[in-house]
C-alpha positions as CSV (number, residue, x, y, z in Angstrom):
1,X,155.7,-320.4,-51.8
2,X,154.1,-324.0,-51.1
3,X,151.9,-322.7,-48.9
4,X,150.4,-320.3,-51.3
5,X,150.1,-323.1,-53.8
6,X,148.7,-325.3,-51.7
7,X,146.2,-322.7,-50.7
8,X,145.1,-322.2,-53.7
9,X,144.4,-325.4,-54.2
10,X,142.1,-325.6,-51.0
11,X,140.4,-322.6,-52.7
12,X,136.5,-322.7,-53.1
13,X,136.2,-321.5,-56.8
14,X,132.8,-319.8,-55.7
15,X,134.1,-317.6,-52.8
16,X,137.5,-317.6,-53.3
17,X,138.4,-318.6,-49.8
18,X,139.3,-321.7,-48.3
19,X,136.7,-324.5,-48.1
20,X,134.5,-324.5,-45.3
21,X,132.4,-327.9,-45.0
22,X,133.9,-329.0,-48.4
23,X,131.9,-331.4,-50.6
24,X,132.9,-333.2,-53.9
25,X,130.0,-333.1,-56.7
26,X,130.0,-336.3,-59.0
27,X,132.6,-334.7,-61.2
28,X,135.0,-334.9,-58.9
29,X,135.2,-331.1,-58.2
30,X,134.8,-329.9,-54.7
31,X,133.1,-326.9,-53.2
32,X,132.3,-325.3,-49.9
33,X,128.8,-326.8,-48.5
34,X,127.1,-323.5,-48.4
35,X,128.5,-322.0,-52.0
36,X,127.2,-324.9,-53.9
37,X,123.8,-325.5,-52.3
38,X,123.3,-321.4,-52.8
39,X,124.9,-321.5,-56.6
40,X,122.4,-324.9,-57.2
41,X,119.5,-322.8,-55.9
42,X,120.3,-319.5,-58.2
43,X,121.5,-321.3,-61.4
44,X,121.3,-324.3,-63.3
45,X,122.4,-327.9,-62.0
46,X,125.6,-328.1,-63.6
47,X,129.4,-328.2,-61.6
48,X,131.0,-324.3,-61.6
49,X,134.4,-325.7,-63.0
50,X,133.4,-328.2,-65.7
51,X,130.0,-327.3,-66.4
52,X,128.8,-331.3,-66.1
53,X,125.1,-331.5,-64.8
54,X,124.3,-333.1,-61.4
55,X,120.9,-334.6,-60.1
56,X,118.7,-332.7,-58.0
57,X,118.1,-335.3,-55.5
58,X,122.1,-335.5,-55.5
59,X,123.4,-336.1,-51.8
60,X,126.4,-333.7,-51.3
61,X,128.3,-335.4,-48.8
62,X,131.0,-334.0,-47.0
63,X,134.6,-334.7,-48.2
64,X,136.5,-335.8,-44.6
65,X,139.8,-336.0,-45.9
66,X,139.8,-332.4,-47.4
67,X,137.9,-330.8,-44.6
68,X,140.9,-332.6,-42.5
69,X,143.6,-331.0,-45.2
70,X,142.0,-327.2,-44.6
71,X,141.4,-327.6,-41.1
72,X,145.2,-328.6,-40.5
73,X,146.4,-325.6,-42.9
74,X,144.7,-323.2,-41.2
75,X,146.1,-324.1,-38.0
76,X,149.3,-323.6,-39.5
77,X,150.9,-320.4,-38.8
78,X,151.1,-318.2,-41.6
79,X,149.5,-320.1,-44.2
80,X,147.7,-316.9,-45.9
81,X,149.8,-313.6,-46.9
82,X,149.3,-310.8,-44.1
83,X,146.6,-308.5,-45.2
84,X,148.3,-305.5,-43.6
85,X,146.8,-302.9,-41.3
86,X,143.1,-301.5,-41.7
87,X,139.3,-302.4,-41.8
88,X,138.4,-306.0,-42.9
89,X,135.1,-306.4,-44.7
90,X,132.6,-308.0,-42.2
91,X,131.3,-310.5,-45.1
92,X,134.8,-311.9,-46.3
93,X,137.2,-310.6,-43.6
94,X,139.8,-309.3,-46.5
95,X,140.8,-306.0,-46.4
96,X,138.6,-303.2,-47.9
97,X,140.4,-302.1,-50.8
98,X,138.1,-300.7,-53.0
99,X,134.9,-298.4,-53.3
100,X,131.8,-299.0,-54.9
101,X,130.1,-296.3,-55.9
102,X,126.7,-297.8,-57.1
103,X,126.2,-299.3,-52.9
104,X,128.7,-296.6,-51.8
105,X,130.0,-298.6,-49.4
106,X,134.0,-300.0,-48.9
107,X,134.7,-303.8,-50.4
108,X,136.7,-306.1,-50.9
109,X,138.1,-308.1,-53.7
110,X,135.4,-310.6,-53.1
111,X,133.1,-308.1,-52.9
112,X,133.8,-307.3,-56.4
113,X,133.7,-310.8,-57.7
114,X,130.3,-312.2,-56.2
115,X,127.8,-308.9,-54.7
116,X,129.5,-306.3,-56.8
117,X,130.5,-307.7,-60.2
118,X,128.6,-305.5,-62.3
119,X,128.9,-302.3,-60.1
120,X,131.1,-299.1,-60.9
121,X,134.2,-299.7,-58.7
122,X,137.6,-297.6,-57.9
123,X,140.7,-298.1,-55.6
124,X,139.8,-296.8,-52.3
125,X,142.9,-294.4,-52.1
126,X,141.6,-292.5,-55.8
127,X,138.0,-292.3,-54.1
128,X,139.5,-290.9,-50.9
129,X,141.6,-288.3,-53.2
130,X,138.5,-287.1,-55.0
131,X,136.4,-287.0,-52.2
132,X,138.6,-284.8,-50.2
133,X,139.1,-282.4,-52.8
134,X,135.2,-282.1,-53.4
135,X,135.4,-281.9,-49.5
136,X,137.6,-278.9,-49.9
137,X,135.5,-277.1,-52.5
138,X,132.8,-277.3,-50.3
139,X,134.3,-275.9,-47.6
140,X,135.8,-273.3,-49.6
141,X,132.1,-272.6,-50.3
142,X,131.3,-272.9,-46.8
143,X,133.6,-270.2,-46.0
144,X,132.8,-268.3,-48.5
145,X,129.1,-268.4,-47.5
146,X,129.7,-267.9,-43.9
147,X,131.5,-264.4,-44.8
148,X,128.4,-263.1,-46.7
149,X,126.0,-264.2,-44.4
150,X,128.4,-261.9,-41.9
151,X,128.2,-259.1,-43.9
152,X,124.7,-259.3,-44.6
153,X,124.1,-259.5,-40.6
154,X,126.6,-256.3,-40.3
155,X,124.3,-254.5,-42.9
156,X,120.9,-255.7,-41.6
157,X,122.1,-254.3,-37.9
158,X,123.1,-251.4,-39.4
159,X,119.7,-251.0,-41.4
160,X,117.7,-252.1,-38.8
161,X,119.5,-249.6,-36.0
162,X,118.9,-246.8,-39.2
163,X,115.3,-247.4,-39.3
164,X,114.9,-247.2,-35.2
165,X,116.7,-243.7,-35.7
166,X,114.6,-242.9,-38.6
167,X,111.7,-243.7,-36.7
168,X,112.3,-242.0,-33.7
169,X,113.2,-238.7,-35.7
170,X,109.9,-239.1,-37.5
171,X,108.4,-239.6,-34.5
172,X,109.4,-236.5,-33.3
173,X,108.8,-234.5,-36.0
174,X,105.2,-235.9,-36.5
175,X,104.8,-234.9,-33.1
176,X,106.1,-231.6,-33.5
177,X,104.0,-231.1,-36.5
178,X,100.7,-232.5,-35.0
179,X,101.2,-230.3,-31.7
180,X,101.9,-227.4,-33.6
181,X,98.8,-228.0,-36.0
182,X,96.7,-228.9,-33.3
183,X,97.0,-225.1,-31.8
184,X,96.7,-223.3,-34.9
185,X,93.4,-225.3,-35.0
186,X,92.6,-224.5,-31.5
187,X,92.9,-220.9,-32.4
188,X,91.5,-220.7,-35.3
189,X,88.7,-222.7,-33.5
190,X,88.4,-219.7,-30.7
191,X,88.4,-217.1,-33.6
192,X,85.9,-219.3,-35.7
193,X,83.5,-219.3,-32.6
194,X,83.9,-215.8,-32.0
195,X,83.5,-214.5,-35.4
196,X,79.9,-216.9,-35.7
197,X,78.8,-215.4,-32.3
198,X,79.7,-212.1,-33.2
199,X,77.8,-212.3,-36.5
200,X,74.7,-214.3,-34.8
201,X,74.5,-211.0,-32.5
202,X,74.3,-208.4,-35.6
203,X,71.9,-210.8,-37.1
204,X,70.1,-211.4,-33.8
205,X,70.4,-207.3,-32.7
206,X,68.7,-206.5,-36.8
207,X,66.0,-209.2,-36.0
208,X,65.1,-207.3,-32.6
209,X,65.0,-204.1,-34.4
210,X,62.3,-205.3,-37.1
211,X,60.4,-206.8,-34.4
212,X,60.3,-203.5,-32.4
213,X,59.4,-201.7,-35.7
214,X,56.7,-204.2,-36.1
215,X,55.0,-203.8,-33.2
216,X,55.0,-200.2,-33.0
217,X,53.2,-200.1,-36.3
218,X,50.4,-203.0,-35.0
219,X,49.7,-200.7,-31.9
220,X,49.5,-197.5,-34.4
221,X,46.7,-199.5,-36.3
222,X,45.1,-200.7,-33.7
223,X,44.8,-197.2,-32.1
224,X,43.4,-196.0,-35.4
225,X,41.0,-198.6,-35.6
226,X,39.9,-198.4,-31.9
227,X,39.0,-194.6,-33.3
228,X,37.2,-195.5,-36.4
229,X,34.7,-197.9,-34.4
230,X,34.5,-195.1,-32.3
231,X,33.6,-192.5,-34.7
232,X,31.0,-195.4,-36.3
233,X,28.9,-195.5,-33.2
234,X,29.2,-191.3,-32.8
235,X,25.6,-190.5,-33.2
236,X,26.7,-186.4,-33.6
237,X,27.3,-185.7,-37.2
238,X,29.4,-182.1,-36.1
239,X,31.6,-184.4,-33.9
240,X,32.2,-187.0,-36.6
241,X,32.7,-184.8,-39.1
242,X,35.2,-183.0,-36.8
243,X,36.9,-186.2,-35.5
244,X,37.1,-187.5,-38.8
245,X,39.0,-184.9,-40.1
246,X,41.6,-185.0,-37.3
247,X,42.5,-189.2,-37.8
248,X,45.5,-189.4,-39.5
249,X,46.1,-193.2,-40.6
250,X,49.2,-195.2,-39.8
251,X,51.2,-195.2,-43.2
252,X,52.3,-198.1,-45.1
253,X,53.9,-201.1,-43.1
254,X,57.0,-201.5,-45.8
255,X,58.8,-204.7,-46.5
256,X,60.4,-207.2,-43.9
257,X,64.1,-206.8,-43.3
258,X,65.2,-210.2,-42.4
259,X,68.5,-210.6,-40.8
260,X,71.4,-211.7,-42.8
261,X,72.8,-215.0,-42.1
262,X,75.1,-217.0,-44.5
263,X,75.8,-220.4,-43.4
264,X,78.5,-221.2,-46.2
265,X,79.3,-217.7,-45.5
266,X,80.5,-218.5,-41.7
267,X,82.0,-221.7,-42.8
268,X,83.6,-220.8,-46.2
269,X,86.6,-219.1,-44.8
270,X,87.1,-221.6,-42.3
271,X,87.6,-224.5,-44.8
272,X,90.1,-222.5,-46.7
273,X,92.1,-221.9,-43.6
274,X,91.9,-225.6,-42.5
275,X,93.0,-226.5,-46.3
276,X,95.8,-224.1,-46.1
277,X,97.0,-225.4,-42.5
278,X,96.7,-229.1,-44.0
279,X,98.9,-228.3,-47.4
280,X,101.1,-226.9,-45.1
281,X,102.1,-229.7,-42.5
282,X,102.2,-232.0,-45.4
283,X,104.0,-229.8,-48.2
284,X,107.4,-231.8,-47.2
285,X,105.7,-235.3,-45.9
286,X,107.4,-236.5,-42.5
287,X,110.4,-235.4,-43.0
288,X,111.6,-231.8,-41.4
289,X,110.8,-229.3,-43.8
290,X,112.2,-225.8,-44.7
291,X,111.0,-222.2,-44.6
292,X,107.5,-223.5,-45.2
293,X,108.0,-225.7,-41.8
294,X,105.0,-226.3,-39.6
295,X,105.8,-224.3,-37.1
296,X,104.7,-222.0,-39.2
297,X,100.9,-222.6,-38.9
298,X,100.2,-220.1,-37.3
299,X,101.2,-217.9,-40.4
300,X,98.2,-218.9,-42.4
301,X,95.5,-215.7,-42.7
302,X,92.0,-216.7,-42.9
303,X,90.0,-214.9,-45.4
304,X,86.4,-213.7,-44.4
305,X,85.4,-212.9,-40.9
306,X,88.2,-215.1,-39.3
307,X,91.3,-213.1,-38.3
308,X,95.2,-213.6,-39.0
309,X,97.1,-215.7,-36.2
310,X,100.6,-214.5,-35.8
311,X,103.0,-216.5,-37.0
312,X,105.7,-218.1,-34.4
313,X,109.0,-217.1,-36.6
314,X,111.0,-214.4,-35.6
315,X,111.1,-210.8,-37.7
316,X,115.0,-211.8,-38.7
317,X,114.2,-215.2,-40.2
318,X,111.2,-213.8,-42.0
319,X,113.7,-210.8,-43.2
320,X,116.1,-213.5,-44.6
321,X,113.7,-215.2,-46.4
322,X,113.6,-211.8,-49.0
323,X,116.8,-213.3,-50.5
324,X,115.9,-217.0,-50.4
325,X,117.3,-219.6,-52.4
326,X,116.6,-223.3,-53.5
327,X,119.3,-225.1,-54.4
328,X,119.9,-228.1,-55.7
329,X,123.1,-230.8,-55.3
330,X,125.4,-231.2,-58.1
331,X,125.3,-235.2,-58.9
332,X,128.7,-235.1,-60.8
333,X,130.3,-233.4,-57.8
334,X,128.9,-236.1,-55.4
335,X,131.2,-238.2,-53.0
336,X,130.6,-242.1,-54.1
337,X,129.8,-242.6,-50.8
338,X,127.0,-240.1,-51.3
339,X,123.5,-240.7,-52.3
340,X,121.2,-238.1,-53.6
341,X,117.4,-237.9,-53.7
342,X,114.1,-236.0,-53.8
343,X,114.9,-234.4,-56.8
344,X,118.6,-233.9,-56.0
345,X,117.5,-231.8,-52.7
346,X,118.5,-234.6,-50.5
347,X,121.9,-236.3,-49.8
348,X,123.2,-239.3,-47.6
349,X,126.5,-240.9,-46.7
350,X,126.1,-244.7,-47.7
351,X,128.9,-247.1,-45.8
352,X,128.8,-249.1,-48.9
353,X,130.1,-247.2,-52.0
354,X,128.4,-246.8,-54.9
355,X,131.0,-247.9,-57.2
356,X,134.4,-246.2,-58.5
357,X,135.0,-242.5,-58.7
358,X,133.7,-240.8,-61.5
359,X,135.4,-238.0,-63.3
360,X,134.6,-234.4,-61.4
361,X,133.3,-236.4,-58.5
362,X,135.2,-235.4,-54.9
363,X,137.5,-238.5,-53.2
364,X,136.7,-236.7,-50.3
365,X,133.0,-237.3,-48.4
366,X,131.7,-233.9,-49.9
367,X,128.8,-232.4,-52.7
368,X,128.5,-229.0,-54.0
369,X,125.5,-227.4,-55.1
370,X,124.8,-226.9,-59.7
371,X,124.5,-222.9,-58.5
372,X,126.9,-220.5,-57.5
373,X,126.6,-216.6,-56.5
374,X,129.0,-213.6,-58.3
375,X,127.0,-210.8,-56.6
376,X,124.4,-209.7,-54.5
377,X,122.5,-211.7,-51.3
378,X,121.7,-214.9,-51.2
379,X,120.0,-217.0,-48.4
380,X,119.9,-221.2,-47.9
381,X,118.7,-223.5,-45.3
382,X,120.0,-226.9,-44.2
383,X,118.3,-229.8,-42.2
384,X,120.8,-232.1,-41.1
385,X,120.2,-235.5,-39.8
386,X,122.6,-235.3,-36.8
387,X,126.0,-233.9,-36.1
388,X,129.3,-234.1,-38.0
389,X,128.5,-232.0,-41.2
390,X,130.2,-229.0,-42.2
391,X,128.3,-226.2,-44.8
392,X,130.4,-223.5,-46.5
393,X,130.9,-222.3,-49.9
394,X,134.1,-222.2,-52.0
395,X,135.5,-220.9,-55.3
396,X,135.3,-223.9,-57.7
397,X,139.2,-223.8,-58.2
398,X,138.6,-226.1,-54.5
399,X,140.7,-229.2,-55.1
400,X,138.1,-232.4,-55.5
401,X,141.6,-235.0,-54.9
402,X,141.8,-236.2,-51.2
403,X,145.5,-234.9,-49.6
404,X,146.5,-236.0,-46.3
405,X,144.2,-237.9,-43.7
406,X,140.7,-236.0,-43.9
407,X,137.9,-236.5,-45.1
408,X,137.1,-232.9,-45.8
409,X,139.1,-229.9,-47.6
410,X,136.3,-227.1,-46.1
411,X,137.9,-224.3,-45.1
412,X,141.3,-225.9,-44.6
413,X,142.4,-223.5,-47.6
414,X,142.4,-219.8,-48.7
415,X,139.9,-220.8,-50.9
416,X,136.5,-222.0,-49.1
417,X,134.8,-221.0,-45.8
418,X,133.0,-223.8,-43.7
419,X,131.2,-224.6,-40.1
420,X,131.6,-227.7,-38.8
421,X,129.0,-229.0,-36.5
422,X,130.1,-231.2,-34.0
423,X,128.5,-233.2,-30.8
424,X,130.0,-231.0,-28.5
425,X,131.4,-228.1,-30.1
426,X,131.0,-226.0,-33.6
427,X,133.9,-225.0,-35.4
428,X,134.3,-222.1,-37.9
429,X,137.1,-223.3,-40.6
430,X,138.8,-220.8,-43.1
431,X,142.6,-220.8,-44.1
432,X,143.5,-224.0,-41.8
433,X,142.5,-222.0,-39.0
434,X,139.5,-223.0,-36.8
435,X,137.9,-221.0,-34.1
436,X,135.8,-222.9,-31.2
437,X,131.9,-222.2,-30.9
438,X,129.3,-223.3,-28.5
439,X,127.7,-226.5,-29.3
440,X,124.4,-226.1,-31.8
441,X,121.6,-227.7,-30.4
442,X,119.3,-227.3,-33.3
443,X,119.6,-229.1,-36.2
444,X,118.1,-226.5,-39.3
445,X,120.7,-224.6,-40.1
446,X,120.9,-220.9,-42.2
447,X,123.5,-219.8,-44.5
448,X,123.5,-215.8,-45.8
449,X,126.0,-214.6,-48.2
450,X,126.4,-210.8,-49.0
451,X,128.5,-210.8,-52.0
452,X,128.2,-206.9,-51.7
453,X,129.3,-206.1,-48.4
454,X,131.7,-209.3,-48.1
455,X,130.0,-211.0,-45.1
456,X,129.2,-215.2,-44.9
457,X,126.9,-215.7,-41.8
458,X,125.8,-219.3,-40.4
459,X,122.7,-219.4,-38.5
460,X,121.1,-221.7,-35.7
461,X,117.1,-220.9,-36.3
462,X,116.3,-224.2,-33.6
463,X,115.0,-224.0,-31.2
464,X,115.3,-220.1,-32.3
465,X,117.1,-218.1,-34.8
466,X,120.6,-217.3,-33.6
467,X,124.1,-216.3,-35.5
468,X,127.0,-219.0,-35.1
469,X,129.2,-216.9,-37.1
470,X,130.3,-214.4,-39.4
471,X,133.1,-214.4,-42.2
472,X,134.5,-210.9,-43.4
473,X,136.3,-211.5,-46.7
474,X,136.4,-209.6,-50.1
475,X,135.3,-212.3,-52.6
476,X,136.1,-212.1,-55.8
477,X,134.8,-214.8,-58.0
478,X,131.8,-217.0,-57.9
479,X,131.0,-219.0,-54.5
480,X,129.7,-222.2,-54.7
481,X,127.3,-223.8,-52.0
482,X,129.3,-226.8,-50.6
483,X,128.4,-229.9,-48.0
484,X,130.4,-232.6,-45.9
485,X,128.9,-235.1,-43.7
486,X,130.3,-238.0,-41.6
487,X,129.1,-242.0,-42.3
488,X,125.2,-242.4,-42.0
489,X,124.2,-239.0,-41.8
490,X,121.9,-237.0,-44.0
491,X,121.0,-233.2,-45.3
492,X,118.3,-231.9,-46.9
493,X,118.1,-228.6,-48.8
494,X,115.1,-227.0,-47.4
495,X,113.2,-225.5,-50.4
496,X,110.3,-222.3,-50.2
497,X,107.8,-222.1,-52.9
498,X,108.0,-218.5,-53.6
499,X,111.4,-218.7,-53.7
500,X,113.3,-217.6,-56.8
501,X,116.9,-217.1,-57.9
502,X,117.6,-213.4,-58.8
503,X,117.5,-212.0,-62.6
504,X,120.0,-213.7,-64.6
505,X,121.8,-216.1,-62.1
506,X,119.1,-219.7,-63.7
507,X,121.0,-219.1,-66.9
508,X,124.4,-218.5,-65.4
509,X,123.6,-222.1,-62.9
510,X,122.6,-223.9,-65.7
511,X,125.6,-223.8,-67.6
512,X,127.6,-225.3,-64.6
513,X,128.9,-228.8,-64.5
């Protein structure tokens, strides 16, 4: 207890800390050497304690007796209370207990008396608090962050690998197209050249004729008037008379026939063909097309001189197409995984959802089409993306709630009929019973339904047209066109221009929900 008086006594009133160099003003008040000669050079001339002014030529000379007092106390063990364990400030050597947040920097409580008097200061432990738990928000934030940028990597690899397939299907199907364009243009270059060198000969063959008809009239008249000089110069009046009786002159010469030849004529037909073969490779862009597909080129007949091509699809597909049919997806019945486009012709599985289920929508990965067929037969194609997607049709009372672990109810009932297209395998579904196929290495698919006679058959038609299956089954109310397909995969309703639905099923499909 002495000792702490006593030190605070031996206190410099400017630094707080015990003198160092001590020297006594003319008041009598003393002060470490280097406090007063700094507080002289910032302020007035006046003592710190009393306020009493002193000279500037002033000699401050060192107080010996108290320099002796201070040196002797702090030899003396344990004359200043234990600061305790931590970081010292470098300035003042006392222990960094506060924070001041104008510097930003840790001080001391001398700190706060002489550099940082009139800064914005806090205990060091309440700083520490509120800096950890602004510490904590961030890396909440962090984390946060970090798990979206994750995702969004996971979704730009999965776009960026669904372009490369995009692009390599497109690239094949451009191909295909170009290829198959390029020989319907090679023959209907061959027919082109042979219908212009078969008209160039008519026209050629009529020119000779007039020329031969020509001449044979100049060598008449010039026979004839070889015979008139003659009978001129005849000097025997019996023999002209006689002679001149006998010429018979060459009749009239007649018009000139020229051959026909119609550039625009030659070249006419050909541009309309080469229109035609150019609306038809891009009638459904780059994407794979329907009945109306390029392969079909060929198909196109050239009006004028140029003669039909045969067309490249077989004599059953062609009969098919009598009963075509363009359908369209039903957007309330759509999966909200599913994704439709073009017009509702188009559909695609989406990883990402695109929000709750709606009412009448399936919890299952399926779409059915707006129309449905009561009677007669009906024809559909399919382009499919890849493997894993089923096509059937079922009776509307088809369940749309998902029950047990698929993701598909086609034909695992009484009431719907399906083929599912695998990688290796097909698989015709009706009833919970499935029966193996061979795999299907096309991916345009066929679908005909013969309400009539009760038969559902599923057709291959690539790389030619081929039955998968047949159904037999009496069906007795109306069937509805119906679709599942696996995560990133995509089908596309092929449509045909002249394709119609039969009398009276438009008004029947457009009362459908």
């Amino acid at each position: 207890m002495a000792a702490q008086q006593l030190e605070e006594k031996l206190t410099c009133s400017i630094c707080l800390e015990l003198y160092k160099e001590p020297v006594t003003l003319l008041c009598g008040h003393n002060f470490c050497g280097a406090c007063i000669r700094d507080w002289g050079g910032r302020c007035e001339k006046v003592c710190p304690e009393c306020r009493e002014p002193f000279p500037d030529g002033a000699e401050l000379r060192r107080n010996v007796a108290l320099s002796g007092v201070v040196e002797e106390l702090r030899g003396t063990p344990g004359p200043c209370p234990d600061p305790g364990p931590g970081a010292r400030c470098p300035r003042h050597g006392r222990p960094l207990e506060l924070f001041c947040r104008t510097e930003g920097l840790c001080v001391c409580c001398v700190c706060t008396v002489r550099e940082c008097r009139l800064h914005e200061r806090v205990l060091l432990d309440a700083e520490r608090r509120a800096r950890e738990a602004q510490l904590r928000a961030t890396l909440e934030v962090t984390q946060q962050q970090a798990a979206q940028a994750k995702r969004q990597l996971q979704e730009l690899q999965q776009r960026s690998s669904q372009i490369q397939n995009s692009a390599c299907t497109l690239t094949s199907v451009v191909s295909g197209k170009i290829s198959r364009l390029l020989q319907a243009l090679e023959l209907q270059r061959a027919r082109a050249l042979r219908d212009i060198s078969v008209a160039k000969t008519q026209a050629l063959e009529q020119a000779e004729e007039e020329k031969q008809r020509l001449q044979r009239h100049l060598e008449a008249v010039s026979l004839c008037d070889h015979r008139i000089r003659h009978l001129l110069q005849h000097l025997d009046d019996q023999t002209f008379f006689q002679e001149s009786q006998q010429l018979v002159p060459p009749g009239p010469l007649g018009p000139l026939t020229l051959p026909q030849w119609d550039e625009d004529q030659q070249l006419g037909g050909l541009k309309e063909t080469l229109s035609q073969l150019c609306a038809l490779l891009l009638e459904e862009g780059a994407h794979p097309g329907g009945p109306a597909e390029a392969a079909d080129l060929g198909s196109v007949e050239a009006p004028g001189p140029l003669a039909p091509v045969l067309s490249p699809v077989c004599p059953l597909r062609r009969r098919l197409w009598q009963n075509y049919r363009n359908l369209t997806f039903d957007p309330v019945s759509a999966n909200r995984h599913l994704c439709l486009s073009q017009q509702d012709q188009r559909v695609k599985h989406l990883l990402k959802p695109r929000g709750p289920d709606r009412p009448g929508s399936f919890e299952l990965w399926q779409v059915q089409c707006v129309q449905s067929f009561q009677a007669g037969q009906h024809y559909w194609e399919v382009r499919a993306s890849s493997h894993s997607v089923t096509l059937g049709v079922a009776y509307s009372e088809l369940t749309r709630r998902r029950q047990g672990p698929h993701t598909d109810n086609i034909g695992r009932g009484p009431s719907s009929w399906g083929l599912c297209v695998q990688e290796d395998c097909t698989q015709a579904w009706h009833d919970g019973k499935a029966l193996r196929l061979p795999a299907v290495s096309g991916r345009l698919l066929g679908v005909d339904l013969d309400m009539a006679s009760g038969c559902l058959t599923f057709y291959s038609l690539e790389p030619k047209t081929q039955p998968l299956h047949t159904f037999h089954a009496v069906f007795t109310r109306p069937l509805y066109p119906i679709f599942w397909l696996l995560e990133g995969r995509t089908l596309t309703l092929c449509h045909q221009p002249e394709a119609t639905l039969p009398p009276g099923l438009r008004e029947a499909s457009s009362g459908l929900s």
